[in-house]
C-alpha positions in Angstrom: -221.1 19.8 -218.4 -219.6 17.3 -221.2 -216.6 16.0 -220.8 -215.1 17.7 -224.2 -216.1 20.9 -222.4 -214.2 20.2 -219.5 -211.1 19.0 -221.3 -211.2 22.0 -223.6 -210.0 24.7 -221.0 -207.5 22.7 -219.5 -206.4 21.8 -223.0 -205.9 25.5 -222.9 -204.7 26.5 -219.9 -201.9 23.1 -220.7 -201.1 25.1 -223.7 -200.8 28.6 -222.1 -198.2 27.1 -219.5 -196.2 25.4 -222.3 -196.0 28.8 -223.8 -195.4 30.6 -220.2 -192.6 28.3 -219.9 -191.1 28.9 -223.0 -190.9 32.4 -222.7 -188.4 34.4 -220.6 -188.8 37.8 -218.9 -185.5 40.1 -219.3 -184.7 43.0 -217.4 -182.4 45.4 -217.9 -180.9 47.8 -215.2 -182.6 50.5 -216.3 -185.6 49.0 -216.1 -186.8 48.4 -219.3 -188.4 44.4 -220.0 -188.5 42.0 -223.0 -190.0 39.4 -223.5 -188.0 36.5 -224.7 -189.6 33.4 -226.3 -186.4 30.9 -226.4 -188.2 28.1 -228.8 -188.7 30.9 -231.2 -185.1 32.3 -230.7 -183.6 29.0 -231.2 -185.7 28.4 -234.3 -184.0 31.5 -235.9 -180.7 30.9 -234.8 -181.0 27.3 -236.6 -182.7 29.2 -239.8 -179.7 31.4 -239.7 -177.1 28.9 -239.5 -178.8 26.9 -242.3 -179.1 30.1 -244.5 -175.4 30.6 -244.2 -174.0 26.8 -244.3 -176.2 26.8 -247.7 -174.4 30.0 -248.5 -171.2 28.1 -248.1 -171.8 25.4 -249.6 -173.1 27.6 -252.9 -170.6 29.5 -253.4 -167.9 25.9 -253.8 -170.6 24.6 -255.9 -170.3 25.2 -260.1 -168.5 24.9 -262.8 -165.2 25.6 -261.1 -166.1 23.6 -257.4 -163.8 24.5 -254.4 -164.1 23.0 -251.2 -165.9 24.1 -247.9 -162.6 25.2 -246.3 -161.0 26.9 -249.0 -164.3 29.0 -249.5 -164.3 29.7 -246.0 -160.4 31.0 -246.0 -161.0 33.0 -249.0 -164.1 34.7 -247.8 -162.1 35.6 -244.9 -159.5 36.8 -247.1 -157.1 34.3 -246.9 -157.8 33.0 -250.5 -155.4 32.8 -253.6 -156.1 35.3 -256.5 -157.8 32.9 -258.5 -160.1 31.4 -255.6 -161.0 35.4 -255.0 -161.9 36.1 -258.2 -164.8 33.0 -258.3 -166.1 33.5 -254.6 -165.7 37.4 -253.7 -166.5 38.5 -257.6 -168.5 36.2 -259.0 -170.8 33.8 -256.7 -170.6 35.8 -253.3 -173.1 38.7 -255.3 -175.8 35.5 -256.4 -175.4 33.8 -252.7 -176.5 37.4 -251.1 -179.1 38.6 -253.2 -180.7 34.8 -252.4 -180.3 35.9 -249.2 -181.8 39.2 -249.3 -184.4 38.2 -251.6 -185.5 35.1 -249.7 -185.4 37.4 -246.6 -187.3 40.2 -247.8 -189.9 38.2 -249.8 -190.1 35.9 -246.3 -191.0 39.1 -243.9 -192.9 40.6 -247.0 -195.0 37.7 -247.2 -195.5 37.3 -243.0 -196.5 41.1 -243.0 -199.3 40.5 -245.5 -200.9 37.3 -243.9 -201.0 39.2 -241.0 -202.8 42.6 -242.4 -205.0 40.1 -244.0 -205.5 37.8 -241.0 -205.8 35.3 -244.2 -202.7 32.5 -244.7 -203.5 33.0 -248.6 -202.6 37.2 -248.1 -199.0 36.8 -249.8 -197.7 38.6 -252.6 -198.1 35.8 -255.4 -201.8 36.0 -254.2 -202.7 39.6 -253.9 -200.9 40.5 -257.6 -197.8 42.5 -256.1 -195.5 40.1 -257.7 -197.9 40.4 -261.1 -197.6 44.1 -260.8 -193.8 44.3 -260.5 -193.3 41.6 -263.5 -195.8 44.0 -265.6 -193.5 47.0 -265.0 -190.1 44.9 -265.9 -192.0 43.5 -269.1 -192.9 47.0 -270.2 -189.3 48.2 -269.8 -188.0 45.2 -271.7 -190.8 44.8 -274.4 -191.8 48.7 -275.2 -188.4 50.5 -274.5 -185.8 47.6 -274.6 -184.1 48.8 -271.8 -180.6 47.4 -269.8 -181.0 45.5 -266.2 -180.8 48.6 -264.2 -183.9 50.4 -266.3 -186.1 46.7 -265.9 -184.9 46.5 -262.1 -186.4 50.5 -261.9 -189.6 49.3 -264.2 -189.7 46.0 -262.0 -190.0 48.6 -258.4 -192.2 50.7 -260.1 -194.9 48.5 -261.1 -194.9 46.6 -257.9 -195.3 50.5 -255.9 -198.0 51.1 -258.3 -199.9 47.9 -258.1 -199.6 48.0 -254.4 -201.0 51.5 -254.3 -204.3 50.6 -256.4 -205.2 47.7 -253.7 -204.9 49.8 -250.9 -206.8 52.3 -252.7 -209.2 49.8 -254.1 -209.7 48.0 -251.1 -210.4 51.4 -248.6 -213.6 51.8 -247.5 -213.0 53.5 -243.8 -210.4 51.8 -243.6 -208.7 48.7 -245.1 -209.8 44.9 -243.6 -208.8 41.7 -244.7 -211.1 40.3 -246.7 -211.8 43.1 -249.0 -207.9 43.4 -249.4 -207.8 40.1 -250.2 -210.4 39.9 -252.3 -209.5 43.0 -254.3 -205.7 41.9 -254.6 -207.2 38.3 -256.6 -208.8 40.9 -259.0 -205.7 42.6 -259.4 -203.5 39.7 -259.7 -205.8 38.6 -263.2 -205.5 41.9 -264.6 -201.7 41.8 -264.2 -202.0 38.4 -265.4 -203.8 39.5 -268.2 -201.4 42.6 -268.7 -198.6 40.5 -269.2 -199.8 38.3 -271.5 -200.6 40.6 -273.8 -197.2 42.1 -273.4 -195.5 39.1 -274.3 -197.1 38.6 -277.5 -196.8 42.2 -278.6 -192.9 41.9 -277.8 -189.9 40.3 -280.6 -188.8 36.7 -280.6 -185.5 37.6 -278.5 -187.0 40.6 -276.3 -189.8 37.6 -275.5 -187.3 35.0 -275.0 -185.5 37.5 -272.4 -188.7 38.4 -270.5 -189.5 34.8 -270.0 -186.2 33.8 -268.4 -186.9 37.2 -266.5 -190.5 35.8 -265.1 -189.3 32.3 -264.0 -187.4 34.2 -261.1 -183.6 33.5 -261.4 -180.6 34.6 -260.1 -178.0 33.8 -262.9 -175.7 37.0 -263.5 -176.4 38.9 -260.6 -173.5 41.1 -259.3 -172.7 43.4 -256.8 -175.2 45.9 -258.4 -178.0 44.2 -257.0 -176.7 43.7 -253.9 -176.2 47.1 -252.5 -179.5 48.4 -253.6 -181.3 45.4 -251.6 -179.2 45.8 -248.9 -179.3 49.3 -248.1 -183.6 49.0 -248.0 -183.2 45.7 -246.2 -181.2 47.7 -243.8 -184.0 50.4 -243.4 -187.0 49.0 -243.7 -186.2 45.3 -241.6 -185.9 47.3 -238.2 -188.5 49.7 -238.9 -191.0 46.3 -239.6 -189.6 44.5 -236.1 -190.2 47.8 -234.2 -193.9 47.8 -235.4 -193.8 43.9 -234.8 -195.5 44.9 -231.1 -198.3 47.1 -232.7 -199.3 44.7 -235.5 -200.0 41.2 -233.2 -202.0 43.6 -231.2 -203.8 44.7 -234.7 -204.6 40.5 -235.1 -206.9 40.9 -232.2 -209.1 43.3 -234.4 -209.2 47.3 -234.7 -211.5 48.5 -232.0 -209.1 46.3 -229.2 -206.0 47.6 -230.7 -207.4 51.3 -230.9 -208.5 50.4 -227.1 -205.1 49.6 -226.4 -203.5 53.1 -228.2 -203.0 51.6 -231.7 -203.1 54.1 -234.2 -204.4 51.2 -236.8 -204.8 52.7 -240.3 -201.2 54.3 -239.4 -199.4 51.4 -238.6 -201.4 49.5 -241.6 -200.4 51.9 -244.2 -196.6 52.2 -243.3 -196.5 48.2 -242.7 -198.3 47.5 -246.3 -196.0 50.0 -248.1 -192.8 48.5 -246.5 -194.0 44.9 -247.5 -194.6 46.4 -251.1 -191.3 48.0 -251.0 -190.3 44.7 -250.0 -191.7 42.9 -252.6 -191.2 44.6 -255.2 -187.5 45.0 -254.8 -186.9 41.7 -254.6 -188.7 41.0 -257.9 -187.0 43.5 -259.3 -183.3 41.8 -257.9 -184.5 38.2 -258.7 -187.9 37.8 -260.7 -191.3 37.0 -259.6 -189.5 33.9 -257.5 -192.8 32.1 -256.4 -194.5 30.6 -253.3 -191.5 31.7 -251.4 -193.4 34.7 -249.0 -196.4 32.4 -249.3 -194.6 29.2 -247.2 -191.7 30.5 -245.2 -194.4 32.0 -242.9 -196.4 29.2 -242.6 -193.0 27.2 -242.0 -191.8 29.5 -239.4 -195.4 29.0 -237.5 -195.4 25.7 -237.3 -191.6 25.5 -236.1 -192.0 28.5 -233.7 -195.7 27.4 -232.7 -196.4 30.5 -231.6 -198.8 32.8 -232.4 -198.7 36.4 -234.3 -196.9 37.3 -237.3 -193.3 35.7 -236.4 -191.9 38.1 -238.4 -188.4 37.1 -237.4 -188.3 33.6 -238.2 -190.4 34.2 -241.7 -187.3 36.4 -242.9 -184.8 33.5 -241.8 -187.3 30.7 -243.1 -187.5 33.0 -246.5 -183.5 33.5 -246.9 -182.9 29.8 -245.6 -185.6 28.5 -248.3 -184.1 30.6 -251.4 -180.8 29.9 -251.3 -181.1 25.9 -250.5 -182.9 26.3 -253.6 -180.9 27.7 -255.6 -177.8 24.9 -254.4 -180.6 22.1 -254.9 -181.0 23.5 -258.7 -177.3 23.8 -259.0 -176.5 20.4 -257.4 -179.1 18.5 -259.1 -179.6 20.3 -262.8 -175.6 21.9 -263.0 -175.0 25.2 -262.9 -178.0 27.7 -264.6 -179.7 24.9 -266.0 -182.6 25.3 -264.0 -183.9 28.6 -263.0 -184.4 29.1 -259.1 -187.6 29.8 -259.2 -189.2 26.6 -261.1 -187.5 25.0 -258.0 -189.4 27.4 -255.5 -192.5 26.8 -257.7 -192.6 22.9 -257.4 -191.5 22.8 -253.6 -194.2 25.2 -252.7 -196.8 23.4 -254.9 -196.0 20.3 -253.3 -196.1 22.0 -249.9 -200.1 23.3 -250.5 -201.2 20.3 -251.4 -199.7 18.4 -248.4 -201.1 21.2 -246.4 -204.3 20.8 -248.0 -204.7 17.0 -247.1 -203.7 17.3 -243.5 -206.2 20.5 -243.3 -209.2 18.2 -244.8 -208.2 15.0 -242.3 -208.1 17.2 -239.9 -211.9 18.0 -240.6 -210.7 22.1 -240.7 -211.6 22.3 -244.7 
């Protein structure tokens, strides 16, 4: 035997210790056991501490600024009426829906990749994102509605986009590769779809729907938030308490139907809760781009562990969108720069470095 053969296995068996020791068994009285991996836990605890110290630090940052301490007392509700009037009514709405958007498009993006088994299955990939925009445009071009009807236009095209892959892509069952490829397809024809929307539409109706498909959050109030909030709060712990069933899906169907997984069940009601995901965050913030296509890739190589990380790919998404959005306002000056041209250029800049170290690694 070679000695690469015989340093494989122990490569391996090294790295199954390292992740032995890094998990923790917890028991509870009545008997029930969880398995705790701590680097994985303190990766999220970080994320969420960055998320919100970015929150902070957005809300004192504009036109009007106001110090960490003072936004800190007035959140709290210790705050003068003027300094509640520019952090509760005005930027506390933006900083959440970054949140909620980064977080839903983080753990939308982590539930795709892992129905796809393909690090490209993200929603900016598979047309989701293309599908929503195409349902905002045709509220704002052919009916000239308000913000509430494009948000409804904006749910409604993502729903019904997602629902033609799935369809599109069955064939006893949906795999990854057909979904992926059959999402590519259906991102052009969205692509397409838009297009022609745009040039069909007025000078100002235009100008609006391009602002719309850079993915920003100027203007946005507590009418955004609840809505995003009250599915977040729905659909997050219904994804987590399938997060069990789907890393046993990675391992293919016929181990996880060995092991009592009711596959095309759990595939259907994970894929509809990452559309629902999607397309509610488009619909809240615009197509914001490469956002559920990094932050799970991020959150793998922090965590280095394997599966979905479903977890850390919310925090990484929230923790991503709003240091964003303060980069943009920092840098360009409050809504000069639209969040997601920020988004755009740090995850274009992120594929390409991933790219390089892929090809010197000899894996492309």
């Amino acid at each position: 035997m070679s000695t690469a053969s015989k340093q494989a296995p122990r490569d391996e068996a090294a790295a199954t210790a390292r992740r032995g020791r890094a998990a923790r068994a917890l028991r509870t009285p009545g008997g029930l056991s969880l398995r705790l991996d701590v680097r994985a836990l303190t990766v999220v605890v970080v994320l969420l501490a960055a998320a919100l110290t970015a929150g902070v630090l957005l809300i004192g940052t504009g036109e009007f600024p106001i110090n960490t301490r003072d936004v800190v007392r007035t959140l709290l509700g210790d705050g003068n009426p003027g300094q509640e009037l520019v952090v509760i009514d005005l930027r506390l709405p933006r900083v959440l829906v970054a949140l909620l958007v980064g977080a839903s498009l983080g753990l939308g993006g982590a539930l795709f990749q892992a129905l796809s088994r393909n690090p490209l299955g993200s929603p900016d990939i598979l047309g989701l994102s293309q599908g929503a925009t195409a349902g905002a445009l045709v509220v704002i071009v052919l009916v000239a509605g308000d913000a509430r009807q494009v948000t409804l236009g904006a749910l409604a095209g993502g729903l019904a986009t997602g629902l033609a892959i799935y369809l599109l892509a069955w064939k006893r069952g949906v795999h990854g590769y057909r979904l992926v490829l059959v999402g590519i397809g259906m991102s052009a024809i969205m692509t397409a779809v838009n297009g022609y929307l745009l040039t069909k539409a007025d000078m100002v109706d235009a100008a609006r729907a391009v602002v719309w498909m850079t993915g920003s959050l100027s203007g946005r109030d507590w009418e955004q938030v609840w809505p995003l909030l009250a599915l977040c709060a729905v659909l997050v712990p219904l994804v987590l308490g399938n997060g069990r069933a789907l890393r046993m899906m990675e391992m293919g169907d016929d181990v996880s139907y060995a092991l009592g997984v009711r596959v095309e069940r759990v595939r259907l009601l994970l894929m509809l809760a990452a559309v629902l995901l999607t397309a509610a965050a488009t619909a809240a913030a615009g197509p914001v781009s490469f956002v559920a296509l990094t932050a799970p890739q991020l959150a793998r190589r922090l965590t280095r562990s394997p599966g979905p990380n479903l977890l850390p790919s919310l925090c990484m998404g929230a923790t991503l969108l709003v240091t964003a959005d303060w980069t943009s306002q920092r840098v360009f000056g409050a809504d000069q720069l639209a969040v997601g041209v920020v988004t755009g250029v740090l995850g274009g800049v992120y594929l390409l470095w991933l790219l390089v170290t892929e090809r010197r690694a000899g894996r492309i």
